[in-house]
C-alpha positions in Angstrom: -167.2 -167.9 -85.4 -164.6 -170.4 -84.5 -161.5 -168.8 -84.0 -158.9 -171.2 -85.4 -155.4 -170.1 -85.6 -151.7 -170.4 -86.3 -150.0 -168.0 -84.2 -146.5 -168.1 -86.4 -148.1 -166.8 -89.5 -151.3 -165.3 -88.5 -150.2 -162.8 -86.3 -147.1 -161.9 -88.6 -148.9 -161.7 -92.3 -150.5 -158.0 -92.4 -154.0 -157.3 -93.1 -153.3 -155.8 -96.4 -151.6 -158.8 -97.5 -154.7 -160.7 -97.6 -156.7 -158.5 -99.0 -156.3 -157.2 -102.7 -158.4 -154.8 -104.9 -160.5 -154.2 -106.2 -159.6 -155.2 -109.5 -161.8 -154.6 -112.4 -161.9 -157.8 -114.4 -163.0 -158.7 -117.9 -165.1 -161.9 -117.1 -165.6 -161.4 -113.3 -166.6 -158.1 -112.7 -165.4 -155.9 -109.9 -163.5 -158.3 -107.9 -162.2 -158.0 -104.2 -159.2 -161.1 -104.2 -158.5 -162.9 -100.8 -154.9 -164.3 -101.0 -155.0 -167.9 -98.7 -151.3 -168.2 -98.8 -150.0 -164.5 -98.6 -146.3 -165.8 -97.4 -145.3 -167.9 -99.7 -146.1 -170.0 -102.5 -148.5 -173.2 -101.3 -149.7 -175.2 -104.6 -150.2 -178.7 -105.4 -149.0 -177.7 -109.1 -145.7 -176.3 -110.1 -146.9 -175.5 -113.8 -144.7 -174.3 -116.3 -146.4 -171.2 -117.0 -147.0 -170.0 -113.4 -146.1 -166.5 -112.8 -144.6 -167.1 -109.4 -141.5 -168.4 -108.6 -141.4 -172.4 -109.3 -141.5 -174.4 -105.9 -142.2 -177.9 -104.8 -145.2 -179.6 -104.8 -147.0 -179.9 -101.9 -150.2 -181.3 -100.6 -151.0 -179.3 -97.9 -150.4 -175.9 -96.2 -147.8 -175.3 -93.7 -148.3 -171.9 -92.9 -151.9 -171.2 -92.9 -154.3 -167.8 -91.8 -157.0 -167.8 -89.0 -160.4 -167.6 -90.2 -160.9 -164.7 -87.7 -158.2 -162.4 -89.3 -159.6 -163.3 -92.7 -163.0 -162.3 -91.8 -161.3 -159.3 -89.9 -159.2 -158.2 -93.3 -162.3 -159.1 -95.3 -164.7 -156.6 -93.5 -163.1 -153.4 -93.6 -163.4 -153.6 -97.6 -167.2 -154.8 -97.9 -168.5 -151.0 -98.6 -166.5 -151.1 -101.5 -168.2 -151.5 -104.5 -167.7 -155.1 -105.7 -169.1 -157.7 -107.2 -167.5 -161.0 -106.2 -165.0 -162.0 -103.0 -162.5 -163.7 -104.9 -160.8 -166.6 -103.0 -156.9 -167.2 -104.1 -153.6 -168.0 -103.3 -149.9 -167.9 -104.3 -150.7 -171.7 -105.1 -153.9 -173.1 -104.7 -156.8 -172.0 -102.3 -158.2 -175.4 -101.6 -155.5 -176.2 -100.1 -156.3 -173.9 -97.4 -157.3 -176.1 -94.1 -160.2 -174.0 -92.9 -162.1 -173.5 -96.6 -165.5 -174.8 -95.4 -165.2 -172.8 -92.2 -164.2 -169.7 -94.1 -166.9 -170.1 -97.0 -169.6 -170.1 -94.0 -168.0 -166.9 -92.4 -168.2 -165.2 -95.7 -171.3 -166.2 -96.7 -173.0 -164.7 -93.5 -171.8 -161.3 -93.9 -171.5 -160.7 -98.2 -174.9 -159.4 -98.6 -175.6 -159.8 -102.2 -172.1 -159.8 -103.3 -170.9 -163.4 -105.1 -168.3 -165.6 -104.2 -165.9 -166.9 -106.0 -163.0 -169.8 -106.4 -160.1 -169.7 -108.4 -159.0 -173.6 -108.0 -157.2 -175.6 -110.7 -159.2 -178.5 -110.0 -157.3 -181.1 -108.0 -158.5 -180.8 -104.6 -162.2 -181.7 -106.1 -161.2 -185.6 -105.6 -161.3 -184.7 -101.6 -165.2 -184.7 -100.5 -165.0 -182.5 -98.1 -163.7 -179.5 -100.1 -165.6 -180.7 -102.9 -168.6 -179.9 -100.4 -167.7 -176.8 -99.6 -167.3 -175.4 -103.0 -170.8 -176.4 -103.6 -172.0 -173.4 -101.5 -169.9 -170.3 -103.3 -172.0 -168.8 -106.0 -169.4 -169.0 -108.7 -166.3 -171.4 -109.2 -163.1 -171.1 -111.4 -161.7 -175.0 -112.4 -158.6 -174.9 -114.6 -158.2 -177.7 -116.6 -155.2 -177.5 -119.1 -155.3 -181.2 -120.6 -156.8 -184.4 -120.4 -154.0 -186.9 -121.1 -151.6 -188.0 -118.4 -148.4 -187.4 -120.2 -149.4 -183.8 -121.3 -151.0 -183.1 -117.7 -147.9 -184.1 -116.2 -145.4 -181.9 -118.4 -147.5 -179.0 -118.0 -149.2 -178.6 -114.5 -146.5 -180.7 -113.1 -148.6 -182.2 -110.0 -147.8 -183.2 -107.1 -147.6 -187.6 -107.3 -150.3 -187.9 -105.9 -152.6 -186.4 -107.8 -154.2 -188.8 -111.6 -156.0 -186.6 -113.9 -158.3 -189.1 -114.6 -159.6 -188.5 -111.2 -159.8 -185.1 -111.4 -162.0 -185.4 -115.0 -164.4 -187.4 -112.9 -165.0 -185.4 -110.6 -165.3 -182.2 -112.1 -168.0 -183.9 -114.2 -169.6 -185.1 -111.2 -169.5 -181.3 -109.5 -170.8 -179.8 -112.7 -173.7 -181.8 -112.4 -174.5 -181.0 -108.9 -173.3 -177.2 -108.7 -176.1 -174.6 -108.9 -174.0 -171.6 -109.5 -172.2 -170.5 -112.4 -169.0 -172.6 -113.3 -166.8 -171.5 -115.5 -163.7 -173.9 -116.9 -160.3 -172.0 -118.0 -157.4 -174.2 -120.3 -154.3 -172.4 -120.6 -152.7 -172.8 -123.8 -148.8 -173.5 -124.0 -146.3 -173.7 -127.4 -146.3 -177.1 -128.5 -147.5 -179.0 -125.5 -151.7 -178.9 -125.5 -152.1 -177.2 -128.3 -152.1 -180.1 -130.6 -155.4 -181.2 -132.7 -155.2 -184.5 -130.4 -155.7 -183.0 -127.1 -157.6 -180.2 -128.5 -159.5 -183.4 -130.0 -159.3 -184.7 -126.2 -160.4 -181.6 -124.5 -163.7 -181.5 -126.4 -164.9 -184.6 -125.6 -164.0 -184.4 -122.1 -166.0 -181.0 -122.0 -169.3 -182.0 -123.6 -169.5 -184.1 -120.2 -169.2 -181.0 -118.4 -172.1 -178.2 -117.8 -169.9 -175.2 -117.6 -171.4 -171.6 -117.7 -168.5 -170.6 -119.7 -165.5 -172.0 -121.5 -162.4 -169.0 -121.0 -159.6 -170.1 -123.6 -156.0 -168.4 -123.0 -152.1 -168.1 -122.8 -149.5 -167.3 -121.4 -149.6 -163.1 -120.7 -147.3 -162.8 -117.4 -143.4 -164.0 -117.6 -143.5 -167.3 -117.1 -141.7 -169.7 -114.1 -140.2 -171.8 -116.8 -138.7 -171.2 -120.7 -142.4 -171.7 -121.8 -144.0 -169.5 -124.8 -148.3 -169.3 -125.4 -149.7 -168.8 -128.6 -151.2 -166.3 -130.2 -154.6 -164.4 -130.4 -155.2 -166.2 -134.2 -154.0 -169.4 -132.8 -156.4 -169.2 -130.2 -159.3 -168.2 -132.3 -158.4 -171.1 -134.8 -158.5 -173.9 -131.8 -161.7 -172.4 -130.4 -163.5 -173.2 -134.1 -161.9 -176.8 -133.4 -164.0 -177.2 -130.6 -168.0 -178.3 -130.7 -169.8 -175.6 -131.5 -172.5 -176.0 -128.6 -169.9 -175.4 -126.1 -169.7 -172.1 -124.6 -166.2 -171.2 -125.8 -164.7 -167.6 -124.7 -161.1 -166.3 -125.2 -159.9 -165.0 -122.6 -156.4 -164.0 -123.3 -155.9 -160.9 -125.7 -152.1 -161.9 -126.3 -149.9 -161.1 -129.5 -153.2 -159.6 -131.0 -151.9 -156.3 -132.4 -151.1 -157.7 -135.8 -154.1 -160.7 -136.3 -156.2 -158.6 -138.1 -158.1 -159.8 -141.3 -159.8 -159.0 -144.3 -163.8 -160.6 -143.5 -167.0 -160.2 -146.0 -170.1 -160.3 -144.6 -171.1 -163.6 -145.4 -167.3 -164.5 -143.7 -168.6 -162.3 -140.7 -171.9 -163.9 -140.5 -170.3 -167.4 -140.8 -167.6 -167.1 -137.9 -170.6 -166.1 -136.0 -172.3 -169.0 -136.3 -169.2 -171.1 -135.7 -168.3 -169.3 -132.7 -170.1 -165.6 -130.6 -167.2 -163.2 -130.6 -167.0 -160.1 -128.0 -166.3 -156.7 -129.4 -162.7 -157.6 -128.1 -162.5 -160.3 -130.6 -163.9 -158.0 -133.3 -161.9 -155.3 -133.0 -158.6 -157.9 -132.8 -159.9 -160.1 -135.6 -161.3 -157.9 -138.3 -159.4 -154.8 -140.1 -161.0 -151.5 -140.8 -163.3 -152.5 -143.5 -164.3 -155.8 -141.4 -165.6 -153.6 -138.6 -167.7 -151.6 -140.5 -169.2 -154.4 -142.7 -170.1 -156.0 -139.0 -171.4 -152.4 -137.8 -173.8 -152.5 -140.4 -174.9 -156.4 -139.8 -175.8 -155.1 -136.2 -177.9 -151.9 -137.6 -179.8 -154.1 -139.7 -180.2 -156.5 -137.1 -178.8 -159.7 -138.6 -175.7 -159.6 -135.8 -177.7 -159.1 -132.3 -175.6 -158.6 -128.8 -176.5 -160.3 -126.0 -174.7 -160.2 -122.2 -173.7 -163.6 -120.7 -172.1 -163.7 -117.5 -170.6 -160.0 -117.6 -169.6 -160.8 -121.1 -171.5 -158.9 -124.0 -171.4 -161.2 -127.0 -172.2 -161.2 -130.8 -174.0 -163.9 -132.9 -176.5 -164.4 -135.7 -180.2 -163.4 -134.7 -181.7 -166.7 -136.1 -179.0 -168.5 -133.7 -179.9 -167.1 -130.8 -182.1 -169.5 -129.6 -179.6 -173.0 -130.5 -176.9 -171.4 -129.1 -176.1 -172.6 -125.6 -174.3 -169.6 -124.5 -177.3 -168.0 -123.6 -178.5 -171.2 -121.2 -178.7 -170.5 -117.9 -176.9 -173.0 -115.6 
């Protein structure tokens, strides 16, 4: 292995600093997170809804980890019981210098465990990391709007970076990528959650193979005086997308008091419109709701079916149309 290294950070950033979990996780699995930027915040993005502390842009790291003590960190935790190595940052991974290097490291030693990127996108315009993320098994790509002026007020990117570019070339990647791609928007109050870049968004994703489509909000205290939207919202802007897109919500926020009053034939036609997870069930229906769906799924008419460590619930005569249960 080539043993590229900074001495100023690598040798002063602990081991269990780049190493976290394993964290159970709702569409990942059992997930083991490597943090690329364990100092300090390193992003190309200051979004408004970040969790961490807002910073300036920037287009590459500064302080940056050897390979070696990655690999080093990384190995005393590989006979725990994981499914994916999940590659982050406090800001954006791909930023990380060494990426292809450290992919290649990883990949000779996982065994059968997947790998796994959490990027928001941007760095896919630069061929060499859009390369390298070719050869993970599973990739994360946020992308929170399609239209300039509502990209810019929400992921706030660094100058250089057009959204145009990035579109194209995360349609370009999804058409080349064998493993399973997921795309995640993040919803914000009154900035992309309008029907015209909702409207946007759709069209931009029919271009896109994606495994999965996660939909969510804000759930962490935000960097800025931002607000999401709620677990109804979300469920009304996932019927506004097409319905052969593979649409999951991901975020379970303000849910406690969504729940409605569904017949049957209501049950069976949100199904059609959109698979729902037990999650959504249990958040969307009331009392009466649940058991009119519990007795769809004894008869037979609801039928479950697992996608991507995700168990959802649709119409039997849909199960075939529905592109949720393509493979990749």
């Amino acid at each position: 292995m080539q043993n590229i290294s900074l001495m100023s950070v690598t040798e002063s950033v602990e081991k269990n600093n780049i190493i976290f979990g394993p964290i159970n996780s709702r569409r990942f699995g059992m997930s083991l997170g490597i943090d690329l930027s364990p100092s300090h915040k390193q992003c190309n993005f200051d979004c408004l809804y970040c969790e961490l502390a807002p910073a300036a842009t920037v287009d590459q790291q500064k302080e940056t980890l050897s390979v070696d003590s990655i690999i080093e960190a990384l190995q005393e935790h590989l006979d725990e019981k994981i499914d994916v190595i999940t590659l982050t940052a406090n800001g954006e991974p791909t930023l990380y210098p060494y990426l292809d290097e450290l992919i290649d490291a990883i990949n000779a030693i996982k065994k059968d465990t997947q790998t796994l990127i959490l990027t928001n996108s941007a760095s896919l315009t630069d061929p060499k990391v859009y390369n390298s993320l070719l050869k993970l098994d599973q990739v994360k790509l946020s992308l929170d709007a399609v239209s300039p002026e509502v990209f810019k007020k929400i992921d706030r990117p660094h100058p250089t970076i057009k959204i145009d570019e990035i579109i194209k070339k995360v349609e370009e990647f999804s058409k080349e990528y064998r493993g399973k791609l997921f795309i995640e928007i993040l919803f914000v109050h009154g900035l992309n959650d309008t029907s015209e870049e909702i409207a946007k968004l759709n069209e931009v994703l029919l271009s896109i193979d994606a495994t999965r489509i996660d939909l969510g909000t804000i759930d962490r205290p935000p960097a800025y005086p931002v607000t999401g939207i709620s677990y109804t919202e979300l469920h009304t802007i996932a019927q506004m997308f097409n319905k052969d897109l593979p649409i999951h919500i991901a975020s379970r926020a303000h849910a406690e008091a969504n729940q409605q009053s569904y017949t049957k034939e209501q049950i069976l036609n949100t199904l059609d419109k959109r698979p729902l997870t037990k999650e959504d069930i249990v958040l969307l229906f009331d009392e009466q709701s649940q058991r009119e769906f519990a007795e769809l799924l004894q008869s037979g008419t609801i039928v479950p079916l697992e996608r991507q460590n995700i168990q959802f619930f649709l119409q039997k005569e849909n199960i075939k149309r529905k592109r949720i249960h393509n493979e990749h």
